[in-house]
N, C-alpha and C positions, 0 to 999 in steps of 0.2 A: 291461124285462128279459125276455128272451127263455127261452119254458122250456117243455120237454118233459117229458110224466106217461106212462107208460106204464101198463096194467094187462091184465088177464086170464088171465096164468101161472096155472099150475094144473098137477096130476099128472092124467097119463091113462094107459090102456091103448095098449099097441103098436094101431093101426089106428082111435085116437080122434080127436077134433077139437077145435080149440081157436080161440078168433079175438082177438088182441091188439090193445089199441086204443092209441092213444096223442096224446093231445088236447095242444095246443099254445095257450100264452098269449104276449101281449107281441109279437105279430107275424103276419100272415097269411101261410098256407104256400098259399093254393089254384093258385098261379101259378108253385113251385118247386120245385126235386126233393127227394122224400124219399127215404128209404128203411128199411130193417131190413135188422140185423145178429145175429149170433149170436156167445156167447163161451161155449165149454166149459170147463172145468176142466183146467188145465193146455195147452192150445191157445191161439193166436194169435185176434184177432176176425177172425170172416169175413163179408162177404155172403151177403145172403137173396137180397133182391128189392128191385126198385127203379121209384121213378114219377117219369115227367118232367112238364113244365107242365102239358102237354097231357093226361096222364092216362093216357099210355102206360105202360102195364106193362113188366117185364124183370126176368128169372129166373135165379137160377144152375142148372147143372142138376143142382144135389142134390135140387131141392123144384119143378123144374119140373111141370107137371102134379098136384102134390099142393096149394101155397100159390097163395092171391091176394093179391095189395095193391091197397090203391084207396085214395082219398082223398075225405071230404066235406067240399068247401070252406068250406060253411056252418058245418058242424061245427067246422074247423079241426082237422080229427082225420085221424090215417091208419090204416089196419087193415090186419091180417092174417090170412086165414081158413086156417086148417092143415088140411088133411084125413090122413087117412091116415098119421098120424103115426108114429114109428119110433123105437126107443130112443137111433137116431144123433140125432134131432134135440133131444136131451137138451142145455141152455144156457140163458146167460141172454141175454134176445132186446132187443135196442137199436135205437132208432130214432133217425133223424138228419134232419137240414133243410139244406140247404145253399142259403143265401139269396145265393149269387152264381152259381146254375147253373141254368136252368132245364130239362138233359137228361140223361139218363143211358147207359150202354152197354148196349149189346146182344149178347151177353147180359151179365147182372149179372156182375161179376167178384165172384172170391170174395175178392181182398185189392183195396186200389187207395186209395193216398195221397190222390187229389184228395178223400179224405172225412176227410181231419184237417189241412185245411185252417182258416186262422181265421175262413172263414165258412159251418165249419160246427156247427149247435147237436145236444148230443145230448141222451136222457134219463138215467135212471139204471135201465131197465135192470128187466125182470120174466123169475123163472125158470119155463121149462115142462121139466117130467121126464114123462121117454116110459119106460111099465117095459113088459117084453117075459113 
């Protein structure tokens, strides 16, 4: 069984730093796209960032130049390092696997069906609060 753990939420300061991990059991991810997602309160989920097989990056451009994703295969884990963070970026942050695509778009789209798809796994999801 296939399962995603998120962690590292936390409240910061407007212009703090946060880096969310999110380790994966039941399945290797180092060969498929992941990604993170955000869901605010009262908002739709949207796209962060995203990584393809190969370990390409891709960004929406709310968090371009502020977030990284990367993935250690070994690890089976993907992260997100926030820098610079902003009270918009206030939600709760979701990661996903999608074991039947190994690429993703450039740039990241902030909505895009082919990520609730049936092959794809999510977690459940850690809240980061940006206070201004």
């Amino acid at each position: 069984q296939v399962e995603l753990v998120e962690s590292g939420g936390g409240s910061v300061q407007a212009g703090g730093s946060l880096t969310l991990s999110c380790v994966v059991s039941g399945a290797t991810v180092s060969r498929v796209s992941m990604a993170w997602f955000r869901q605010a309160p009262g908002k739709d989920r949207e796209g962060v960032a995203g990584i393809d097989a190969d370990g390409r990056p891709s960004y929406t451009e709310y968090v371009r130049g502020r977030f990284t994703i990367s993935r250690d295969g070994a690890k089976n884990t993907l992260y997100l390092q926030m820098n610079s963070l902003k009270p918009e970026d206030t939600a709760a942050y979701y990661c996903a696997a999608d074991f039947a695509s190994t690429t993703v778009s450039h740039p990241f789209p902030q909505y895009s069906s082919t990520w609730y798809s049936e092959n794809v796994y999510w977690g459940e999801g850690t809240q980061v609060t940006v206070s201004s």
